[in-house]
C-alpha positions in Angstrom: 0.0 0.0 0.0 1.2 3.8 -0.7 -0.4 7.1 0.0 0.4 10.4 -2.2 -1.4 13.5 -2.4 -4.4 14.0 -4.6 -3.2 15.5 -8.0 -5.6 16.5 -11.3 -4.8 13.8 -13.2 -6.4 11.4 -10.7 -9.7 13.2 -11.8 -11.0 10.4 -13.9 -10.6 7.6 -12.1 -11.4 9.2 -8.6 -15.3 10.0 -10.8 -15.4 6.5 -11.7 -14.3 4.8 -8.1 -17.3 7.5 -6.9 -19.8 6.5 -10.1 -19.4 3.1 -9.5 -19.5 3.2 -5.4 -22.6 5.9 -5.1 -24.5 3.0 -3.7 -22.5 1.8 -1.2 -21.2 5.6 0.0 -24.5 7.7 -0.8 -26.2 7.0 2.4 -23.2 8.0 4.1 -22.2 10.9 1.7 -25.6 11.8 0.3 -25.8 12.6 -3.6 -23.1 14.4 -4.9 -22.0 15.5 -8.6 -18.8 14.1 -9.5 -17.8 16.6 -12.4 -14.7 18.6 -13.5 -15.4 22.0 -11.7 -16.2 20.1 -7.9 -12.9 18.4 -8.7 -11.3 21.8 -9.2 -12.4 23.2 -6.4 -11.4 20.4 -4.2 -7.7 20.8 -5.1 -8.3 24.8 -4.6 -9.4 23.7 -1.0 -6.6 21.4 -0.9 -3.9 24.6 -1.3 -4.6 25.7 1.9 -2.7 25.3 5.1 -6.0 23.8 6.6 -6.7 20.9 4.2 -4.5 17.9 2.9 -5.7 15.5 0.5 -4.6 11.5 -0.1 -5.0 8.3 -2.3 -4.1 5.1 -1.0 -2.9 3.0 -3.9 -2.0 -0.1 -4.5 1.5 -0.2 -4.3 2.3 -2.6 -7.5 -0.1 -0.5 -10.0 -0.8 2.7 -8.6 -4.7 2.3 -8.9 -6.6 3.9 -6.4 -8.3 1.9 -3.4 -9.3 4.8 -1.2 -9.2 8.5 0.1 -8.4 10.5 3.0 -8.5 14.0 3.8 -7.4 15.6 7.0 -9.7 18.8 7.0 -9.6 21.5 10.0 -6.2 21.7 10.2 -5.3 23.6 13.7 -1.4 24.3 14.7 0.2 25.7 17.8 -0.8 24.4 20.8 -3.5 22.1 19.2 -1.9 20.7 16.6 -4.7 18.5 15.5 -7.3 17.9 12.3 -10.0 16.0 11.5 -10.2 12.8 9.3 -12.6 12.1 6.1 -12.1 9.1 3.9 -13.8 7.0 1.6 -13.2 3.7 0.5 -14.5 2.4 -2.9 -17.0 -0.7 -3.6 -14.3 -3.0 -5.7 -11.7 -2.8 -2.9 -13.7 -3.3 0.1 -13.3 -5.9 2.6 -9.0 -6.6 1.5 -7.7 -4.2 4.3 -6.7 -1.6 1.9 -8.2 1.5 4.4 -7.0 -0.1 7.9 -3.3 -0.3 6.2 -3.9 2.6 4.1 -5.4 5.3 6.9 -3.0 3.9 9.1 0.1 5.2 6.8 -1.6 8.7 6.6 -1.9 8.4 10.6 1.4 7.9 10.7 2.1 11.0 8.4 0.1 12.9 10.3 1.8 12.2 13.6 5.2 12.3 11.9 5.9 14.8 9.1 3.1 17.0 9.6 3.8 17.0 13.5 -0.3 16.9 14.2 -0.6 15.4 18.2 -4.2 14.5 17.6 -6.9 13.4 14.8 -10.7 12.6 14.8 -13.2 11.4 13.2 -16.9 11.5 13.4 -18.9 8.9 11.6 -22.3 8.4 11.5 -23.6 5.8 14.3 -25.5 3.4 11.7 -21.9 2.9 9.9 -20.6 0.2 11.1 -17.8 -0.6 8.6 -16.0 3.1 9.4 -16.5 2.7 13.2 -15.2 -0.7 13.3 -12.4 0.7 11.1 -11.3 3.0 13.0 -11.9 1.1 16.4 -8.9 -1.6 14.6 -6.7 1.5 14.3 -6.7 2.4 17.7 -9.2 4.9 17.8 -11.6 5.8 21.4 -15.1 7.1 21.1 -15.4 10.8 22.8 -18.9 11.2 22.2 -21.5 12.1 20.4 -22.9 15.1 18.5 -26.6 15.5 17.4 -27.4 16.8 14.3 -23.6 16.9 13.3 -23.5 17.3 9.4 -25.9 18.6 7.3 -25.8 15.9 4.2 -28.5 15.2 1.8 -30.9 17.6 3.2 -30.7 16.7 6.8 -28.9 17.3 10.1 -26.9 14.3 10.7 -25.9 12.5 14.5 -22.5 11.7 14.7 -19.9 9.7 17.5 -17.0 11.3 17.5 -13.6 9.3 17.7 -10.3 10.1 18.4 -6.5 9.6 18.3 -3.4 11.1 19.5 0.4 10.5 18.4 0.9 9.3 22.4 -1.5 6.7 21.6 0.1 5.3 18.4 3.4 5.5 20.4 2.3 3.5 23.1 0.4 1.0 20.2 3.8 0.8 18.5 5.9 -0.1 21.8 3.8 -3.1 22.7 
C-alpha cells in the first residue's frame, strides 16, 4: 500500500471509483456531482494550510483503493485535524483503508507533526466505526445533528487519536 497527495490527473478515475460506489457511499455521503469544476475546487481547498488531500494505492499499480483527507487543520498548541475518507466498492473488505489510513496516521503524527486526529462517523456505519476502532481509535462522544448531508442534520460519534497513543500502540 502507498499514500500520495491528490493531483488532477487522478480526476477520472477518482469520478469512476465515486460512479461506481454511489450506492455503497451515498447513504453515508448523500448525492453528490462528481464533475470537473467540484474536482477543481477540491484541489483549490486542498492549497490551503487547513486541508491535505490522499489516495491510498496499490503499491504494485498505482490504482486507487481509497481516500483520506485531513480537514480542519489547527497548529500551535493544538496541533490537530480531523479525518474524512472513503473507501470504494471494488476494494472493500482486502484491508486496503486499515493499512492505508494507518500510513496517513502515521504521516500525520510524523511529518506533519499533528498530536491529535478525529473522526466522526455516523452511528448506523458500522464498517467506518469498526475501522477506526482496529486503528486504535476511542469514542469521545456524540454530536446530534452533526452534518448537514442530503438535506438533513446528521448525528454523529466522534472518535479520536493522538500520536501518544500510536506510540504506546507501536511499543507493545
Amino acid at each position: 500500500m502507498a499514500v500520495r497527495h491528490v493531483v488532477r490527473r487522478d480526476f477520472d478515475e477518482l469520478a469512476a471509483l465515486a460512479r461506481e460506489s454511489a450506492g455503497m457511499l451515498g447513504r453515508w455521503l448523500g448525492a453528490r456531482e462528481h464533475t470537473v469544476e467540484e474536482f477543481e475546487g477540491y484541489l483549490e481547498r486542498l492549497e490551503q494550510p487547513t486541508h491535505e488531500g490522499f489516495v491510498i494505492c496499490l503499491r504494485g499499480t498505482g490504482a486507487i483503493v481509497g481516500g483520506v483527507n485531513i480537514n480542519n487543520i489547527v497548529r500551535g498548541a493544538l496541533r490537530s485535524g480531523t479525518l474524512g475518507y472513503t473507501a470504494y466498492a471494488s476494494t472493500t473488505g482486502r484491508g486496503y483503508m486499515t493499512e492505508g489510513l494507518g500510513l496517513v496516521i502515521r504521516l500525520a503524527f510524523g511529518r506533519m507533526e499533528l498530536h491529535r486526529l478525529e473522526a466522526n462517523i455516523q452511528p448506523d456505519n458500522t464498517a467506518s466505526l469498526r475501522l477506526v476502532e482496529r486503528l486504535g481509535f476511542r469514542r469521545e462522544g456524540y454530536s446530534p445533528a452533526f452534518q448537514f448531508i442530503d438535506g438533513e442534520w446528521r448525528d454523529h460519534e466522534r472518535w479520536a487519536i493522538t500520536a501518544d497513543d500510536v506510540s504506546r500502540r507501536d511499543r507493545r
